[in-house]
C-alpha positions in Angstrom: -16.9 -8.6 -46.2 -16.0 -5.3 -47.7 -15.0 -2.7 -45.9 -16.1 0.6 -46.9 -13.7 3.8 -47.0 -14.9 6.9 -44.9 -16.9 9.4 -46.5 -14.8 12.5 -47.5 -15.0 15.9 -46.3 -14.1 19.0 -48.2 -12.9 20.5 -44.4 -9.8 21.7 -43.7 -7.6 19.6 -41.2 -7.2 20.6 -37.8 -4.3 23.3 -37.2 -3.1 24.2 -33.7 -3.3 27.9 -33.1 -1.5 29.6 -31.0 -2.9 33.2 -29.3 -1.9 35.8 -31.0 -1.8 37.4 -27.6 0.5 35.5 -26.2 4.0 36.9 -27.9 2.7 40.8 -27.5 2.0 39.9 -23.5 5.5 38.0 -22.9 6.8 41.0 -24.6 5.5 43.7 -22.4 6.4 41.4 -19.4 9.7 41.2 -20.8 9.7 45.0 -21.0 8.4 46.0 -17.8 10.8 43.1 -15.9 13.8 44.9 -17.3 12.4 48.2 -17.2 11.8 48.0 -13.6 15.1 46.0 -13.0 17.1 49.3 -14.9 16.0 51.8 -12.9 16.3 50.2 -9.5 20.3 49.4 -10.3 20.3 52.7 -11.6 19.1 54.4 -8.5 21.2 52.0 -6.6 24.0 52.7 -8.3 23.7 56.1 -8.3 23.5 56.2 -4.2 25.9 53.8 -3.4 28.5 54.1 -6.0 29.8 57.0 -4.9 29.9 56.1 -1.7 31.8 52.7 -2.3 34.5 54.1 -4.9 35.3 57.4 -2.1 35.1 54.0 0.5 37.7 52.5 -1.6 40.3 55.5 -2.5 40.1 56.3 1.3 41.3 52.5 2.4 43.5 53.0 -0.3 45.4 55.9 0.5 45.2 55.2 4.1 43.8 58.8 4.4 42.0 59.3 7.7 39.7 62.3 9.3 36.7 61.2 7.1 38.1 63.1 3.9 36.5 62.9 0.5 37.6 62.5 -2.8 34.3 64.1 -4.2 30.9 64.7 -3.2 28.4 62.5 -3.8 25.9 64.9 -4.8 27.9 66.0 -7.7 25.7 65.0 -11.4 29.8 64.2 -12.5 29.2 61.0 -10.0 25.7 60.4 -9.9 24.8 60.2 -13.7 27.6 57.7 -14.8 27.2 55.8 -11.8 23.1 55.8 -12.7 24.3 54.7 -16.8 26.1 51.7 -15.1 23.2 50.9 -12.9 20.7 50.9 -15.7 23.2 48.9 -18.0 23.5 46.2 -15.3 20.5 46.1 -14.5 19.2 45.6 -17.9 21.1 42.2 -17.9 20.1 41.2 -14.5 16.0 42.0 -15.8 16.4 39.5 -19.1 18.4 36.8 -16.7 15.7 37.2 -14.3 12.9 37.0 -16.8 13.9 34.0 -19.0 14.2 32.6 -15.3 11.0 33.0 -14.5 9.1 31.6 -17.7 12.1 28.3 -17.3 10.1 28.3 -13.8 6.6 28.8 -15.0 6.6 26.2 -18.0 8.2 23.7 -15.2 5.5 24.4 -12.9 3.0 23.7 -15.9 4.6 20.5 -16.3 4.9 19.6 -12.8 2.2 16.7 -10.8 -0.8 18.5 -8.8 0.7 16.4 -6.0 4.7 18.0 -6.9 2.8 21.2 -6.6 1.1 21.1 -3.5 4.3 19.3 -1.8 6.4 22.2 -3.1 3.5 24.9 -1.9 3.2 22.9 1.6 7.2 23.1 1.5 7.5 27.0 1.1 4.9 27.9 4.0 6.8 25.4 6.1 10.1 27.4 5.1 8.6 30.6 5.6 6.9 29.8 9.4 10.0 27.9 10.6 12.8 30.9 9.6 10.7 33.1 11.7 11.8 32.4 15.3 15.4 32.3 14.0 15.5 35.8 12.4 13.8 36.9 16.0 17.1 35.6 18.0 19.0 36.9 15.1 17.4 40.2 15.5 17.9 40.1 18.8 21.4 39.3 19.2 22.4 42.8 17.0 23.1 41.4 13.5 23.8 43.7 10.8 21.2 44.2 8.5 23.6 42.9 5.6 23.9 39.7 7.3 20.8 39.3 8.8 19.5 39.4 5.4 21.8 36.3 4.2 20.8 34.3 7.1 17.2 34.8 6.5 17.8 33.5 2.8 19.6 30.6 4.1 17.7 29.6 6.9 14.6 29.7 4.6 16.2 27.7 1.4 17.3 25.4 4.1 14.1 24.6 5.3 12.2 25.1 2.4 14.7 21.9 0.8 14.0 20.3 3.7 10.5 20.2 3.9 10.2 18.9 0.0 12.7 16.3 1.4 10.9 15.3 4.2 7.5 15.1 1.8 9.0 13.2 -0.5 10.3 10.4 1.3 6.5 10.1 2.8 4.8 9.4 -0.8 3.0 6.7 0.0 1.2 8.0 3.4 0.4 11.9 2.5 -3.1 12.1 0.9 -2.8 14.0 -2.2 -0.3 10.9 -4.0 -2.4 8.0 -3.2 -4.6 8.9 -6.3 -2.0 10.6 -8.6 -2.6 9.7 -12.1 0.2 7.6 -14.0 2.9 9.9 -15.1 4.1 10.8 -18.3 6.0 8.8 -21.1 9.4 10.9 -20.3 11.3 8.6 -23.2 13.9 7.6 -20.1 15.2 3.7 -20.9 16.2 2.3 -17.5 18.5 -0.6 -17.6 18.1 -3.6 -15.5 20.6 -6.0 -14.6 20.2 -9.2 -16.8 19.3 -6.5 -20.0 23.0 -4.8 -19.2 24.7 -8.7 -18.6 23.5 -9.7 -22.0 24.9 -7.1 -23.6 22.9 -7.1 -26.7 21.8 -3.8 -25.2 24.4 -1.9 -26.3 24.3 -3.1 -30.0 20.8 -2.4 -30.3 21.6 1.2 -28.9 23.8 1.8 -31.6 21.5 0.6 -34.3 19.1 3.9 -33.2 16.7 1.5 -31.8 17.0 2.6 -28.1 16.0 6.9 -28.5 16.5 8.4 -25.0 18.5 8.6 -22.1 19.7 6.4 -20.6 19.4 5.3 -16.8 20.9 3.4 -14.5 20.3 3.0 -10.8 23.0 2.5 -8.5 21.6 -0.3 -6.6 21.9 -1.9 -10.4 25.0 -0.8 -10.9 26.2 -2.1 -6.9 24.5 -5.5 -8.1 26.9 -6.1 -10.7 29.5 -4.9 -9.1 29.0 -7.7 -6.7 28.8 -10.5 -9.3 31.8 -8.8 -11.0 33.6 -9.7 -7.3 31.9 -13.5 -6.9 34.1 -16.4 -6.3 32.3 -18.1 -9.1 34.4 -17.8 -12.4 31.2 -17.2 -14.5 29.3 -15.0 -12.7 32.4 -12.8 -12.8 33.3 -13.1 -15.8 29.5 -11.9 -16.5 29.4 -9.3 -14.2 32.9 -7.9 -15.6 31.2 -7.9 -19.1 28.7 -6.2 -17.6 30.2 -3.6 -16.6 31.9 -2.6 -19.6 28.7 -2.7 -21.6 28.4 0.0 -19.3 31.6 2.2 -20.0 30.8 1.9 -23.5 27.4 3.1 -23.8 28.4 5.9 -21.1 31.1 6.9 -23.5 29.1 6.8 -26.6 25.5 7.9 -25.0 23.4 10.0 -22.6 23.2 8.1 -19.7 22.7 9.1 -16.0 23.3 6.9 -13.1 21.6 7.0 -9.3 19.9 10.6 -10.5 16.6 9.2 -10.0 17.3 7.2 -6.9 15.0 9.1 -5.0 12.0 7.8 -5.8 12.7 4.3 -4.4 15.0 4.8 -1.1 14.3 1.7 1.1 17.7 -0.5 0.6 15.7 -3.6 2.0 12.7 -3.7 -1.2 13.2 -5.7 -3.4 15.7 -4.5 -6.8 12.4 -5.3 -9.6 10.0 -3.5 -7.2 12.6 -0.1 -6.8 12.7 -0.4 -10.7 9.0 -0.7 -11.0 8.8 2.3 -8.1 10.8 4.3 -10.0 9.6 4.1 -13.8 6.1 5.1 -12.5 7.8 8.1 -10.5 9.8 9.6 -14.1 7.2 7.8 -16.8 10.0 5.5 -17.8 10.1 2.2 -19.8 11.8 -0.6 -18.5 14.7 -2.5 -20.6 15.0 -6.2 -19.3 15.1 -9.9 -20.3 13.5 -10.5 -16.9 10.1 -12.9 -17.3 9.1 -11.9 -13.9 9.9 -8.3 -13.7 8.1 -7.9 -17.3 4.9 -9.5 -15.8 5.2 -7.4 -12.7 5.4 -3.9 -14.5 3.1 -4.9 -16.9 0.3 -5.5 -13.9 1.4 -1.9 -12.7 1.4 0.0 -16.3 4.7 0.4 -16.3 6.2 0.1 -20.4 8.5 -3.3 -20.7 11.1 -3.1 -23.1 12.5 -7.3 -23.8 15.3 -7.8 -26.2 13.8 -11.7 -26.5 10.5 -10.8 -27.5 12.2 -8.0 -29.9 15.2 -11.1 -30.9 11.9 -13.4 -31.6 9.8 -11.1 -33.7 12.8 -10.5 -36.1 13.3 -13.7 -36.2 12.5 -15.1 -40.1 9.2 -16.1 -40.8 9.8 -20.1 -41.3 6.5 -21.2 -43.4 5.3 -25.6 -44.4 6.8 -26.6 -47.4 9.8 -24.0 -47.5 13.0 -25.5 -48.7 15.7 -24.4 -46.2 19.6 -24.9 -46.6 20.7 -26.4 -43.2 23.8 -28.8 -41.5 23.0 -31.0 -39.0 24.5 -31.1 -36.2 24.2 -34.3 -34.3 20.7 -36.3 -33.2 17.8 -36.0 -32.7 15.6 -37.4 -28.8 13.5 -39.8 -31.8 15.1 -42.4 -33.2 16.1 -41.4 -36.8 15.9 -37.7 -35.8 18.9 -35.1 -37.1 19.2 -32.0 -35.3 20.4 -28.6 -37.2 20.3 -24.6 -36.1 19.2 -21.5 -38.4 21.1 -18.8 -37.7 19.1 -17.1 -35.6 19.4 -20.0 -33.1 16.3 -21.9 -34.0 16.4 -25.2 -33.5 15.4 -27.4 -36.8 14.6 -31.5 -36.2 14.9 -33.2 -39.4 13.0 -37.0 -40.1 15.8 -39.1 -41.3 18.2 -37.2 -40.4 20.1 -38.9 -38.0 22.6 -40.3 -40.9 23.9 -37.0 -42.0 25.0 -35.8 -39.0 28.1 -33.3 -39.8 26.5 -32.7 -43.7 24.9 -29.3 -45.4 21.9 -30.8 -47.3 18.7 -29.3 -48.9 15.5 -29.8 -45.9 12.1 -29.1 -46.6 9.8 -27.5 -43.9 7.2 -30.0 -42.4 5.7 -27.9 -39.4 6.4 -25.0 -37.5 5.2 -25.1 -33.8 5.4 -21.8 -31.5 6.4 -22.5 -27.8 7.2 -20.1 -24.8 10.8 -20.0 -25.4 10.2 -19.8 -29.2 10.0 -21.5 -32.3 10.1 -25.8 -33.2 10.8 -26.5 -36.6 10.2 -29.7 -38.3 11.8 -30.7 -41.0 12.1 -33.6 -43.8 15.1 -34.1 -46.3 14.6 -33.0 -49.7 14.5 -35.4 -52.4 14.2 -35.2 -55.9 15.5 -38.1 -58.0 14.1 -40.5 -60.3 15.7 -44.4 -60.4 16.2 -45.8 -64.1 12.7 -47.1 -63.9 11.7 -43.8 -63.7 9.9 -43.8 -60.2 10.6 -40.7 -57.5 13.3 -42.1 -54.8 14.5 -40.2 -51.9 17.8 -38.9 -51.8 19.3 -35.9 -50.0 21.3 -33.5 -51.7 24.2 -32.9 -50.2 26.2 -29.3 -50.4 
C-alpha cells in the first residue's frame, strides 16, 4: 500500500514570539527598583553619615562633653554623604532586582503543590514570630536588635514550616494528585549500574548528558559490600566505589542533595529511588530487572546498560558466514561451542571436533531469548572430491 505524502502548504512555519512588551516593562521595573533603592541610601546616608563619622572621630580621640567635629546640617556633609548613598544604593537596587526575577522565574517553575506549601509556610512564619516579638518588646530590646530577632525568628519558622510540610507529602491534600514532574535530565545511579562499571565508560562516550546523582543510602550500600567478609563482594564494592571517584573527578555529580524526598531509612532502597526520580523528574540508571519493572509501572524513565549492551549488539542474520573459534562442547552430542565478541554465545553442528580451532561457520538460526541472543551455527564447507561431488570440509584459519 502506498502511502501518500501530506499535502503542502504555502504557510509560513510556526515562530515563537516573544512580547514586545516585555523588555520595555522589565526595563522600567529595573529603573524604578534602583531609582527607589538610590534615593533611600541617599537620604540614609545623608542623615546618618554624619552622625556615624562625628561617632567615630569622637571614640577616636577619646574627646568627651558631646563635642562635634562638624555639624551635620552643613551641605559640605550632607551632599557627599547623599552621592555615596545614591552610588550604593544603585548597586544594592540591580542586586536586589536580578534577585527578584531569579525568584519569580523559580516560582514559575515551581509545583502548585511547592507553591501552596511555601505560601502555607510563610503565614505560619509570620503568626508564630508574633508572640515572640511581644515578650521581646516587652522585655526593652533595642529597636536595632529587635529588628534582627524578628528576621530570625521568622526565617526560622518560615524553614521550618516547609520542613515540617515536606516530610508530610503523602498525607496533605494538595500532593495526592500532583501531576508527574518534569524531565529535569538528572541520571541517578543505582547500585548494580555503579558495581558494573560500564557506567562510567558510557559517560565518557557522551552518551549519559546530565548530572549526575547519587544517594547516600547508595553510596552507604556499597560501602557495606566494600567492608563484607566475602572476598568478592568486596572486591566489587571496592570497584565500585572508585567508579565513583572517577566520574566525580571527571563529571557533575551530586551526592545525598536530593535525599529529602525519600527520608524513611526502613523503605526499601528501589522504592527511595523510585520516590525520589518522581520528586526531581529523573531517569533511573540500573541493570536491575525488578527495579526497571517497578519504575516503569510508576512512569518513572529506566535507563539499562543490558538492554543498551543488546541493541548494539551486531545484527547476526541465516546464512551469514561468520569467522569464529570454538571453544570447547556443545550439551548435544556433536555440538562445538564458540563466542562473538560481543559475548554471544554461537553452537556449531559438528563442531565438537574442532574444539581449540578458528574455522569459517555459517549462520543456521538466530533465536532471541530473555537474556539475549542463541545462535546456531553449521561449518562451512566448500570443496569438491576428484569425482567432482561437494564434500564437507571446514576451513581452518
Amino acid at each position: 500500500m502506498k502511502v501518500e505524502d501530506p499535502p503542502q502548504t504555502d504557510s509560513p512555519p510556526a515562530k515563537v514570539t516573544v512580547s514586545p512588551s516585555s523588555g520595555p516593562r522589565r526595563l522600567v521595573g529595573r529603573f524604578i527598583t534602583v531609582g527607589v533603592f538610590a534615593a533611600g541610601f541617599a537620604v540614609l546616608f545623608a542623615i546618618g553619615g554624619p552622625w556615624l563619622l562625628n561617632l567615630i572621630y569622637l571614640t577616636v580621640n577619646h574627646l568627651k562633653g558631646g563635642q562635634r567635629l562638624w555639624e551635620p546640617e552643613s551641605p559640605l556633609t550632607i551632599i557627599p554623604q547623599a552621592l555615596l548613598g545614591s552610588v550604593v544604593g544603585l548597586g544594592a537596587g540591580n542586586a536586589f532586582f536580578r534577585l527578584c526575577v531569579r525568584g519569580g522565574h523559580r516560582w514559575e517553575r515551581m509545583d502548585i503543590a511547592d507553591r501552596v506549601t511555601l505560601a502555607i509556610s510563610v503565614f505560619f512564619g509570620l503568626f508564630v514570630s508574633i508572640p515572640f516579638l511581644m515578650i521581646f518588646n516587652s522585655m526593652g530590646v533595642p529597636p536595632g536588635w529587635l529588628a534582627l530577632g524578628a528576621c530570625g525568628v521568622v526565617l526560622g519558622s518560615i524553614s521550618l514550616g516547609i520542613y515540617v510540610l515536606q516530610s508530610m507529602t503523602e498525607m496533605l491534600p494538595w500532593y495526592k494528585n500532583r501531576p508527574a514532574s518534569k524531565r529535569t535530565g538528572i541520571k541517578i545511579l543505582d547500585t548494580n549500574v555503579i558495581i558494573d562499571a560500564r557506567i562510567y565508560d558510557v559517560a565518557r562516550t557522551g552518551f549519559l548528558e546530565g548530572e549526575i546523582y547519587v544517594p547516600n543510602f547508595v553510596l552507604e550500600e556499597l560501602q557495606h559490600i566494600a567492608d563484607h567478609h566475602d572476598g568478592l563482594k568486596r572486591q566489587r564494592g571496592r570497584r565500585g566505589l572508585d567508579v565513583l571517584k572517577h566520574l566525580q573527578a571527571e563529571f557533575h555529580m551530586e551526592v545525598g542533595k536530593y535525599d529529602r524526598f525519600a527520608p524513611d531509612p526502613n523503605e526499601e532502597v528501589d522504592s527511595r529511588l523510585v520516590r525520589i526520580a518522581k520528586a526531581i523528574g529523573a531517569d533511573i540508571v540500573t541493570n536491575d530487572w525488578n527495579l526497571n519493572n517497578v519504575a516503569k509501572l510508576q512512569n518513572v524513565k529506566i535507563l539499562s546498560l543490558n538492554e543498551l549492551a543488546l541493541t548494539l549488539r551486531p545484527n547476526v542474520l541465516p546464512s551469514e558466514s561468520l569467522e569464529l573459534t570454538i571453544i570447547r562442547e556443545g550439551n548435544q552430542p556433536g555440538q562445538g561451542v564458540g563466542y562473538l565478541d560481543d559475548g554471544t554465545m554461537v553452537v556449531v553442528e559438528n563442531g565438537k571436533g574442532h574444539v581449540g580451532e578458528t574455522l569459517d561457520v555459517t549462520v543456521t538460526q538466530v533465536i532471541q531469548t530473555e537474556r539475549g541472543k542463541m545462535i546456531f551455527a553449521e561449518v562451512d564447507t566448500e570443496e569438491e572430491d576428484e569425482d567432482g561431488y561437494s564434500t564437507r570440509k571446514p576451513r581452518r584459519r
